[in-house]
N, C-alpha and C positions, 0 to 999 in steps of 0.2 A: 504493500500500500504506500510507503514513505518514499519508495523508490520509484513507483508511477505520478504519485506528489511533486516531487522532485520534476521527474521528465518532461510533465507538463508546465511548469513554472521556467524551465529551462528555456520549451519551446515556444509560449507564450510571452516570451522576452525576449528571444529574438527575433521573433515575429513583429515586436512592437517596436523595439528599437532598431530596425529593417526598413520596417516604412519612411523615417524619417529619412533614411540616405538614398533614396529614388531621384533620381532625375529627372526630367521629361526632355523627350526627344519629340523633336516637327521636323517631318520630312518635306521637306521643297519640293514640288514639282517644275524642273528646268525651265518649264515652258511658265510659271506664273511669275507675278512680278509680286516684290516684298516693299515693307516699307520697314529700313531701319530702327532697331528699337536702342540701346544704346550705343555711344559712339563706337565707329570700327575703323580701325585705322590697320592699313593694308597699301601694299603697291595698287597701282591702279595702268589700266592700258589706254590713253591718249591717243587721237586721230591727227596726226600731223600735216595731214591731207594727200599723201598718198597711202601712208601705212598705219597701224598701229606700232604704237612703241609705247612701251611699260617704263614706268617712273622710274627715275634713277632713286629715289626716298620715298617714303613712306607718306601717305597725306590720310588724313583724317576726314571720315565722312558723318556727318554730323547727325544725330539722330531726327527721325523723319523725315529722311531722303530716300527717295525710292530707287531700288536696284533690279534688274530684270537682263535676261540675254536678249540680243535681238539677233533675227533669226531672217 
């Protein structure tokens, strides 16, 4: 009896202390377009007017900016 006591109070703790270390995961779909929630700061690819070309630094995009591929 103290031993199935036990097992349950065991499992029942980590059960509970389990929950709180959950993450959540959203998956993107390529094709939808997002709107920044906070800042993200990342290289970025520029239209130089014949090519793309990727930042030489890092630039910051400011939350509420919308990002999306174009296709």
């Amino acid at each position: 009896m103290l031993k199935s006591l036990c097992l349950l109070m065991l499992l029942l703790s980590v059960s509970v202390l389990g929950n709180g270390c959950r993450t959540r995961v959203v998956v993107v779909n390529s094709d939808d377009i997002v709107r920044l929630g906070n800042d993200v700061q990342g290289h970025v690819y520029f239209w130089d007017g014949t090519n793309w070309v990727k930042s030489s630094n890092k630039v910051k995009l400011p939350e509420g900016w919308y990002a999306g591929a174009l296709k």
